[in-house]
KOLGU-4560 file (N, C-alpha, C; in nm, 3 decimals, padded with zeros to 5 digits):
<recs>
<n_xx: -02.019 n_yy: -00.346 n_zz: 00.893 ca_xx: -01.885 ca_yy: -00.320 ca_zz: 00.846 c_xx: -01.893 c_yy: -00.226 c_zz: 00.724 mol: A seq: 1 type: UNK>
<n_xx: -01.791 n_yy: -00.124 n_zz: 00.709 ca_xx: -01.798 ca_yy: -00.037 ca_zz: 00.618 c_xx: -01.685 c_yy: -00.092 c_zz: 00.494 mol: A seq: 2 type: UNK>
<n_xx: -01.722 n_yy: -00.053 n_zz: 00.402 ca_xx: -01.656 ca_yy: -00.087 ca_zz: 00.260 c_xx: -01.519 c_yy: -00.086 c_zz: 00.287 mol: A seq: 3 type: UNK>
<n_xx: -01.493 n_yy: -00.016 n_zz: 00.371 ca_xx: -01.325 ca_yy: 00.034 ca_zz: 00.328 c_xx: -01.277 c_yy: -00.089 c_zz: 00.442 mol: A seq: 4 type: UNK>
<n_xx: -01.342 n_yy: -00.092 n_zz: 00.638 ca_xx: -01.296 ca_yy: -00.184 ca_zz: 00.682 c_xx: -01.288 c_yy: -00.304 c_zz: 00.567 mol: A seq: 5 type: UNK>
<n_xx: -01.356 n_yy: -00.351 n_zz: 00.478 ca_xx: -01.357 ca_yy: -00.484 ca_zz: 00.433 c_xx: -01.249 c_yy: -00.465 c_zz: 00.290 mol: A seq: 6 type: UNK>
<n_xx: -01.234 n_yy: -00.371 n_zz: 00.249 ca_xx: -01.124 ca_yy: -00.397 ca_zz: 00.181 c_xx: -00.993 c_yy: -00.347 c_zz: 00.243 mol: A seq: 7 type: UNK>
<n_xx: -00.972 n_yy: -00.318 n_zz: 00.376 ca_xx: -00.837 ca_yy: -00.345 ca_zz: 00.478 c_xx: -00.830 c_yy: -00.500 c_zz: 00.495 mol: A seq: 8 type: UNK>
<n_xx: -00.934 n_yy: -00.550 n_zz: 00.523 ca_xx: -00.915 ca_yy: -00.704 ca_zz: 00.622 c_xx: -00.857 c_yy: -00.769 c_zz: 00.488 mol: A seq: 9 type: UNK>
<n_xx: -00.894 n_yy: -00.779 n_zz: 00.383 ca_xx: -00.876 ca_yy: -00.813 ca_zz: 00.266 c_xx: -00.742 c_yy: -00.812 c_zz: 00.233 mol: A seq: 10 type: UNK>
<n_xx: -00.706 n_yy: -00.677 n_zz: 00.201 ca_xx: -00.563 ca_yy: -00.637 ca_zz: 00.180 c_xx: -00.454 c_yy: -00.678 c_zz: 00.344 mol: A seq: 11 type: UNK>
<n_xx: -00.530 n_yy: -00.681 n_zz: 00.471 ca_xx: -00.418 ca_yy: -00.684 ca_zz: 00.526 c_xx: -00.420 c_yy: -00.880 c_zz: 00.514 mol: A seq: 12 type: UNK>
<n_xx: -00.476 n_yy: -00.931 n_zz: 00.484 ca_xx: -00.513 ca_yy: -01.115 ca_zz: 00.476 c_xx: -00.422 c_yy: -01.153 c_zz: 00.342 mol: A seq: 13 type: UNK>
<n_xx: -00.477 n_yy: -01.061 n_zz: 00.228 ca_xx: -00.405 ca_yy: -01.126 ca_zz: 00.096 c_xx: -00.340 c_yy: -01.059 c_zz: -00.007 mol: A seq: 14 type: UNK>
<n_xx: -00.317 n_yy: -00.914 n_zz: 00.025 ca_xx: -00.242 ca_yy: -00.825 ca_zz: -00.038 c_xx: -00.142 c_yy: -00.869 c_zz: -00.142 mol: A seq: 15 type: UNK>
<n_xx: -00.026 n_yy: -00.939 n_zz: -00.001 ca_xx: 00.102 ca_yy: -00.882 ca_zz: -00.048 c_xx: 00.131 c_yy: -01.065 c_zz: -00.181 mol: A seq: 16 type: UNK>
<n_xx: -00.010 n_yy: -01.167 n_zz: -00.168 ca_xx: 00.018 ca_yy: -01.291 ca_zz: -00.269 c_xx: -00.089 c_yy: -01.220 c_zz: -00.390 mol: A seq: 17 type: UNK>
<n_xx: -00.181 n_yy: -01.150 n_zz: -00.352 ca_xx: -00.275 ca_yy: -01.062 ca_zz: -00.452 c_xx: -00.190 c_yy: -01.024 c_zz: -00.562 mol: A seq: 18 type: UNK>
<n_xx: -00.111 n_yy: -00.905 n_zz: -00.518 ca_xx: 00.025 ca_yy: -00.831 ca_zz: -00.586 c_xx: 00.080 c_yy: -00.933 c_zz: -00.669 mol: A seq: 19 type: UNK>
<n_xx: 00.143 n_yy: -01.042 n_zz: -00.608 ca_xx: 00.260 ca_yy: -01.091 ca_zz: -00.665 c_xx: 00.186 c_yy: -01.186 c_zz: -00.791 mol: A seq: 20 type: UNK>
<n_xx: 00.038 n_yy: -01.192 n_zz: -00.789 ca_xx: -00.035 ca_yy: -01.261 ca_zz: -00.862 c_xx: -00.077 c_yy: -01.182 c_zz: -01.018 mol: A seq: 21 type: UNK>
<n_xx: -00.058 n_yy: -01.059 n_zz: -00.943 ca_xx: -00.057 ca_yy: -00.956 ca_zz: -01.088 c_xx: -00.239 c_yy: -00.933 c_zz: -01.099 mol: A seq: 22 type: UNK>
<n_xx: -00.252 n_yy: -00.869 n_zz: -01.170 ca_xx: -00.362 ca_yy: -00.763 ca_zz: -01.243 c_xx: -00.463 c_yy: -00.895 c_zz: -01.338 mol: A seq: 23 type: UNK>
<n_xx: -00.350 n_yy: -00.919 n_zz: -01.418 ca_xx: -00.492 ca_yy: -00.993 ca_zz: -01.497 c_xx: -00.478 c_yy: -01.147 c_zz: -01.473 mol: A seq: 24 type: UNK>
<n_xx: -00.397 n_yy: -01.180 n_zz: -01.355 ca_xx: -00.477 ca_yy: -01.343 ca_zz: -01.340 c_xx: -00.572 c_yy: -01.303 c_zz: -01.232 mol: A seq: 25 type: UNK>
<n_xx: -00.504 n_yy: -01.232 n_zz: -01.113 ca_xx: -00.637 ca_yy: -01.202 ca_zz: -01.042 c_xx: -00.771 c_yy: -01.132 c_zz: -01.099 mol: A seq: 26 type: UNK>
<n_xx: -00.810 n_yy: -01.092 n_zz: -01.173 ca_xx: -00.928 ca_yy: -01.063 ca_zz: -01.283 c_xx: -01.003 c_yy: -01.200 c_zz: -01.305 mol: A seq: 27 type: UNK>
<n_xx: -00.915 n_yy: -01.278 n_zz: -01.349 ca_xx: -00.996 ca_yy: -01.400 ca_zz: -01.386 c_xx: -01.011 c_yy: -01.458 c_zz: -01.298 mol: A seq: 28 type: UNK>
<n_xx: -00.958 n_yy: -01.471 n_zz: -01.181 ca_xx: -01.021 ca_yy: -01.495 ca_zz: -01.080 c_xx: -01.174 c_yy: -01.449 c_zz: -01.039 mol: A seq: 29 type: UNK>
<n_xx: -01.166 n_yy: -01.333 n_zz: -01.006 ca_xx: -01.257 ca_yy: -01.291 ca_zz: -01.040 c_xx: -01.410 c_yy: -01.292 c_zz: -01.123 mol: A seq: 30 type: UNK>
<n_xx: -01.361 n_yy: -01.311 n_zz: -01.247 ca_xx: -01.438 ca_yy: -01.353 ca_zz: -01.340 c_xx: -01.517 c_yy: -01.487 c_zz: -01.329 mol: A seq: 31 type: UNK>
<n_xx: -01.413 n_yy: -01.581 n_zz: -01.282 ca_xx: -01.439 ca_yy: -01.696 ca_zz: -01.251 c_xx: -01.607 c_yy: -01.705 c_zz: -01.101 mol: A seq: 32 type: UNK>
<n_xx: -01.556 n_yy: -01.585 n_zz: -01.057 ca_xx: -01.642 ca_yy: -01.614 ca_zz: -00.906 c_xx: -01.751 c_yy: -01.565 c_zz: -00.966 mol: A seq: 33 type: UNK>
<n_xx: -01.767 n_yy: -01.438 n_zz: -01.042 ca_xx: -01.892 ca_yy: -01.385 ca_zz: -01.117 c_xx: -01.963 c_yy: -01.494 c_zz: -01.152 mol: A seq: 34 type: UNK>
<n_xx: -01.895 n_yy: -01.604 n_zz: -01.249 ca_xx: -01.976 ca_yy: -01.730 ca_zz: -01.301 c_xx: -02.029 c_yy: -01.798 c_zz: -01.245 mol: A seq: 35 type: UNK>
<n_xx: -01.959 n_yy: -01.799 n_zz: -01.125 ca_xx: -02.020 ca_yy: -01.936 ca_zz: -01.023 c_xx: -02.194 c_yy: -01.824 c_zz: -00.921 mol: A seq: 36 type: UNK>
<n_xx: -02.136 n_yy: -01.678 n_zz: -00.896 ca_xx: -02.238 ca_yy: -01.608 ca_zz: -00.846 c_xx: -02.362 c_yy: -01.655 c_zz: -00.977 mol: A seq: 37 type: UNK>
<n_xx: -02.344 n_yy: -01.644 n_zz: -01.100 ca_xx: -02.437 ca_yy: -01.654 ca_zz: -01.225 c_xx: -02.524 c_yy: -01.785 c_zz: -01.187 mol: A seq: 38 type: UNK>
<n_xx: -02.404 n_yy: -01.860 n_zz: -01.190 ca_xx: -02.483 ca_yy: -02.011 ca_zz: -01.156 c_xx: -02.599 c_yy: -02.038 c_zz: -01.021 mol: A seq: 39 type: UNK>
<n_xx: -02.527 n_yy: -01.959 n_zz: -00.937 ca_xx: -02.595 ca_yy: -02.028 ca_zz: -00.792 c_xx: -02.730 c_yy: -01.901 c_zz: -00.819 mol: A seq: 40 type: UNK>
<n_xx: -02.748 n_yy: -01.832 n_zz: -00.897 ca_xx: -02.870 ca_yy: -01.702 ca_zz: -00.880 c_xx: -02.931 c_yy: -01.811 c_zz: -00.995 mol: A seq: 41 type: UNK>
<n_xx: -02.918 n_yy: -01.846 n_zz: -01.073 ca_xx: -03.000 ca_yy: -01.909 ca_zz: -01.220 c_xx: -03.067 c_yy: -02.005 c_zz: -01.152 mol: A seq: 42 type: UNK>
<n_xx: -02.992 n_yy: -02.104 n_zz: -01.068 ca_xx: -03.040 ca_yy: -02.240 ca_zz: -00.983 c_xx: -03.138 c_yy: -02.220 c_zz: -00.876 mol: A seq: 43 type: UNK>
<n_xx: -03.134 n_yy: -02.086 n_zz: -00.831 ca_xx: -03.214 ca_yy: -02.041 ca_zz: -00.764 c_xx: -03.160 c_yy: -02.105 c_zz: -00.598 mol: A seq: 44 type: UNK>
<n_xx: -03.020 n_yy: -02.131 n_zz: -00.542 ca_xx: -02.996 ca_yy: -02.127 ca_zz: -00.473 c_xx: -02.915 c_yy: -02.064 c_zz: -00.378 mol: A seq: 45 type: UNK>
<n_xx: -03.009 n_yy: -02.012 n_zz: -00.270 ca_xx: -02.960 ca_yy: -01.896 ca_zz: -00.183 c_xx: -02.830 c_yy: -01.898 c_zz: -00.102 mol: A seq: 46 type: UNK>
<n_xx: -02.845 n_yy: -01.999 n_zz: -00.066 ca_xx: -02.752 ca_yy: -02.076 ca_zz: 00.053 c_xx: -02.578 c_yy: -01.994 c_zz: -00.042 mol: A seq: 47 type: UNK>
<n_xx: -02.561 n_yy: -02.103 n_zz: -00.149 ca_xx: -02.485 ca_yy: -02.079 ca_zz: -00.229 c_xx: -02.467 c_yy: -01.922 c_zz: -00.286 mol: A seq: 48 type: UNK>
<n_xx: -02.534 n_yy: -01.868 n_zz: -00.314 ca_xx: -02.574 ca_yy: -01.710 ca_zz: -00.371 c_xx: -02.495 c_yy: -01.660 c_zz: -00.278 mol: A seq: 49 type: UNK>
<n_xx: -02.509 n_yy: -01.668 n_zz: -00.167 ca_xx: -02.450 ca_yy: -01.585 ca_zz: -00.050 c_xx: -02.316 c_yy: -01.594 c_zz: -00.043 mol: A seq: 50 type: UNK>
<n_xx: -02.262 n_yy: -01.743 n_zz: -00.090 ca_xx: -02.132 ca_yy: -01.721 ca_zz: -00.025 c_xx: -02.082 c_yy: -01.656 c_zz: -00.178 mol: A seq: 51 type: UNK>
<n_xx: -02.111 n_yy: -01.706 n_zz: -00.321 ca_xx: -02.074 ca_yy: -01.622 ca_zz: -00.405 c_xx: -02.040 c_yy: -01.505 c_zz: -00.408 mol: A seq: 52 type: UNK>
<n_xx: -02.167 n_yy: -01.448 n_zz: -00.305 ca_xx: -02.197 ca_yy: -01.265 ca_zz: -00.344 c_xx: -02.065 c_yy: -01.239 c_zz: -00.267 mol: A seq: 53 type: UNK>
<n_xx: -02.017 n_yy: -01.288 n_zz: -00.125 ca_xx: -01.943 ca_yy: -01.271 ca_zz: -00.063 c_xx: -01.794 c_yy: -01.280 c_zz: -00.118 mol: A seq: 54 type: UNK>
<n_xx: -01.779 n_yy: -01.368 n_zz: -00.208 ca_xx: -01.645 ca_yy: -01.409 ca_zz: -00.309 c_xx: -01.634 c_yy: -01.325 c_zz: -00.363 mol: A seq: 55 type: UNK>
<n_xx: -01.730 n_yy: -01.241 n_zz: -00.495 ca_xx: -01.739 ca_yy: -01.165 ca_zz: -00.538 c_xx: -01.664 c_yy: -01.042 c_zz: -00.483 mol: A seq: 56 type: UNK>
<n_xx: -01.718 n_yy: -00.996 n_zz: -00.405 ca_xx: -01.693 ca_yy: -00.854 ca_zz: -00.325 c_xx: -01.521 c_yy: -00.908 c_zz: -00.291 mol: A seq: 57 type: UNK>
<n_xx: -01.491 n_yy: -01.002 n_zz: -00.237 ca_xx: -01.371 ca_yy: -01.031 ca_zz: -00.188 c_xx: -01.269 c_yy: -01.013 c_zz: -00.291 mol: A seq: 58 type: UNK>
<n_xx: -01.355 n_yy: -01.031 n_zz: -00.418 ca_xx: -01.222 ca_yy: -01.035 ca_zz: -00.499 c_xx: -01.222 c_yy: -00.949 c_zz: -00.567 mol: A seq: 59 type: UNK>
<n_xx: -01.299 n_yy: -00.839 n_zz: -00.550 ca_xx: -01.288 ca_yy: -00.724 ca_zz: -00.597 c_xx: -01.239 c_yy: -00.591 c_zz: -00.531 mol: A seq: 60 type: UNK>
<n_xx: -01.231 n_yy: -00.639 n_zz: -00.408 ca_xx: -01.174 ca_yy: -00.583 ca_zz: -00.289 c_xx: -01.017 c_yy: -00.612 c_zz: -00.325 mol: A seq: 61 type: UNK>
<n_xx: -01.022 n_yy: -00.728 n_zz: -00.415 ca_xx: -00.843 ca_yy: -00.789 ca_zz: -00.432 c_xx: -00.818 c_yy: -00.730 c_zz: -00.502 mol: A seq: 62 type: UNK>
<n_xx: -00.919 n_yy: -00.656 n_zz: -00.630 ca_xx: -00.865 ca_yy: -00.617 ca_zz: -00.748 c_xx: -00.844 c_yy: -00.481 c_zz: -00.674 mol: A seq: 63 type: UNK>
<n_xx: -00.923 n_yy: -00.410 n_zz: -00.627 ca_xx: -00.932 ca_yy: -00.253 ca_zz: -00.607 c_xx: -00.740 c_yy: -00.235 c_zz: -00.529 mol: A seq: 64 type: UNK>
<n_xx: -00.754 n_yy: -00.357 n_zz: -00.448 ca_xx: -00.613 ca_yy: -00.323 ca_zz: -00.366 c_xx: -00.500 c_yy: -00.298 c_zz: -00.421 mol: A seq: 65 type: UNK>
<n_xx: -00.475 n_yy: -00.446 n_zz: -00.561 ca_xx: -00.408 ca_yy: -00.437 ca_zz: -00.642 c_xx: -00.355 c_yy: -00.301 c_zz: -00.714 mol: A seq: 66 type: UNK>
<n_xx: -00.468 n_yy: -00.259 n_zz: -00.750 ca_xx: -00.528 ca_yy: -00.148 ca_zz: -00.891 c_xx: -00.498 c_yy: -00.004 c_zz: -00.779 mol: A seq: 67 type: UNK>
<n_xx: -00.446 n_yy: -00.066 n_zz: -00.663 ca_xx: -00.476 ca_yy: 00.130 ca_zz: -00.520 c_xx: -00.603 c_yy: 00.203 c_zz: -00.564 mol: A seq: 68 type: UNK>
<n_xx: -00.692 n_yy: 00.121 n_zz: -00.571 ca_xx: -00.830 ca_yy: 00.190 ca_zz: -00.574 c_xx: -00.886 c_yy: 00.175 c_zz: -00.416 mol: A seq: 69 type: UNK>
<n_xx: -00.908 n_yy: 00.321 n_zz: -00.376 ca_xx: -01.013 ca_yy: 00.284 ca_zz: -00.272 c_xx: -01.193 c_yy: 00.290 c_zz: -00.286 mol: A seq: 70 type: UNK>
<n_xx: -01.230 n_yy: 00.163 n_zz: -00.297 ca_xx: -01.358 ca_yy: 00.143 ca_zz: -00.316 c_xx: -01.454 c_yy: 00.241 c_zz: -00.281 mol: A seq: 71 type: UNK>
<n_xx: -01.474 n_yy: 00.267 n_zz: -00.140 ca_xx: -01.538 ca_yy: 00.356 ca_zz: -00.086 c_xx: -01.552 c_yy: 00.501 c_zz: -00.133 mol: A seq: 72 type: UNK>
<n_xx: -01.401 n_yy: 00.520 n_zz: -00.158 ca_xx: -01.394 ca_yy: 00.693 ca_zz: -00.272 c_xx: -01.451 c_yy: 00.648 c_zz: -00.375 mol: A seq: 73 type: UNK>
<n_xx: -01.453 n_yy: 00.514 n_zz: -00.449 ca_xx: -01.520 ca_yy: 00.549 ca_zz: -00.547 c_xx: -01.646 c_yy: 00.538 c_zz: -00.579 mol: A seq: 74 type: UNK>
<n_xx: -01.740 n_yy: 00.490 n_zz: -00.485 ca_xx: -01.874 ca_yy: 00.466 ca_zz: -00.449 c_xx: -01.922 c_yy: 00.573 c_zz: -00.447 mol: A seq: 75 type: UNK>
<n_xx: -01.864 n_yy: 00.693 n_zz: -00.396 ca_xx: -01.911 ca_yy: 00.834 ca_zz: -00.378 c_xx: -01.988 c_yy: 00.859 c_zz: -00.548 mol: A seq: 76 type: UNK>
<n_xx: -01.999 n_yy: 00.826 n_zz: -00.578 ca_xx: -02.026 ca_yy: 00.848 ca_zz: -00.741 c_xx: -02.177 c_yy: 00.859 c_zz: -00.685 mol: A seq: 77 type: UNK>
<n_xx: -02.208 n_yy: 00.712 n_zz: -00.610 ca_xx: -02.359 ca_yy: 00.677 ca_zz: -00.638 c_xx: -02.414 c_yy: 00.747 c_zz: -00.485 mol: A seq: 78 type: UNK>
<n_xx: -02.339 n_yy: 00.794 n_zz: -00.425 ca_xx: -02.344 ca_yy: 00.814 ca_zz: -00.241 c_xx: -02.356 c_yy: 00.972 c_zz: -00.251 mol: A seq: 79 type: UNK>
<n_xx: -02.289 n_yy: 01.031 n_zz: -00.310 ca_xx: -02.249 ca_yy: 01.201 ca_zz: -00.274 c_xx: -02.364 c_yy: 01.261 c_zz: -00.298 mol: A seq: 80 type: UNK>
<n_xx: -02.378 n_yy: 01.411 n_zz: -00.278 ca_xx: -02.471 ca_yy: 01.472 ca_zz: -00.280 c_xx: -02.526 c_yy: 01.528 c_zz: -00.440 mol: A seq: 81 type: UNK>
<n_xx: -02.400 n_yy: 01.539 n_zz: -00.514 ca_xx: -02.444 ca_yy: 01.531 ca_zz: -00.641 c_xx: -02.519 c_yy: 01.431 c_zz: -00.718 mol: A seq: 82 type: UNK>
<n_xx: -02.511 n_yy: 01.329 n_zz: -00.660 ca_xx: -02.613 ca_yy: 01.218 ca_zz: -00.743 c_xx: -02.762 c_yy: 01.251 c_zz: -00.732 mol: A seq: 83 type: UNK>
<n_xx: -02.845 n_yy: 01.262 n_zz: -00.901 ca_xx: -02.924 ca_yy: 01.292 ca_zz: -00.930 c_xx: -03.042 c_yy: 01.213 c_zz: -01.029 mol: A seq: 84 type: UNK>
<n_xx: -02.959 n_yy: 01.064 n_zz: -01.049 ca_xx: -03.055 ca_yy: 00.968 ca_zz: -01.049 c_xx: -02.961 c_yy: 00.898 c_zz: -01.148 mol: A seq: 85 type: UNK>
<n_xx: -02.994 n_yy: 00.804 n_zz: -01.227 ca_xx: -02.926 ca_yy: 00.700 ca_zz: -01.323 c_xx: -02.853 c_yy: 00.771 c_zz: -01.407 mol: A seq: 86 type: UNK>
<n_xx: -02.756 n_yy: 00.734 n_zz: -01.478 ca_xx: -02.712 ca_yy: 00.832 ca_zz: -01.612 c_xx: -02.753 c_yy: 00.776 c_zz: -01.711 mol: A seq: 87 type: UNK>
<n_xx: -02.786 n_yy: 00.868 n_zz: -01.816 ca_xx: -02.855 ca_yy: 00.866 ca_zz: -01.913 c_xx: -02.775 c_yy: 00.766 c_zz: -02.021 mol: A seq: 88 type: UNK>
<n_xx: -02.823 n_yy: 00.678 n_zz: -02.100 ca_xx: -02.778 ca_yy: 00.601 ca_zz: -02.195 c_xx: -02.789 c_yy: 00.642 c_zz: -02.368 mol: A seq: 89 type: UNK>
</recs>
């Protein structure tokens, strides 16, 4: 599945309660799933890790929808032909 199918299924599943949830509670949502991804990688359990990683992406797929970001355009950063290695710090 490509980035963008998965933030359609996303948006066409939870869009239109995403929206009405607003910008920064869905964030902490968010935030919230990061913690629990933190937890299940520290514990060293995979099982769990997975469905995190999967939450994760889901709810960032919620934020991007929210925010009319399309993920995939913006991946091009690290994908396009101009990319020429890490940026400098």
């Amino acid at each position: 599945m490509q980035i963008a199918e998965f933030q359609k299924l996303i948006s066409e599943r939870y869009e239109k309660r995403d929206r009405e949830r607003g910008v920064s509670r869905t964030f902490m949502w968010f935030i919230e799933e990061v913690g629990e991804l933190s937890t299940a990688l520290v514990s060293g359990d995979k099982v769990n890790a997975e469905e995190e990683f999967a939450d994760v992406l889901a709810w960032l797929c919620t934020l991007a929808n929210i925010s009319d970001i399309d993920l995939e355009k913006a991946c091009r950063k690290y994908t396009g032909e101009d990319v020429k290695g890490f940026k400098p710090k």
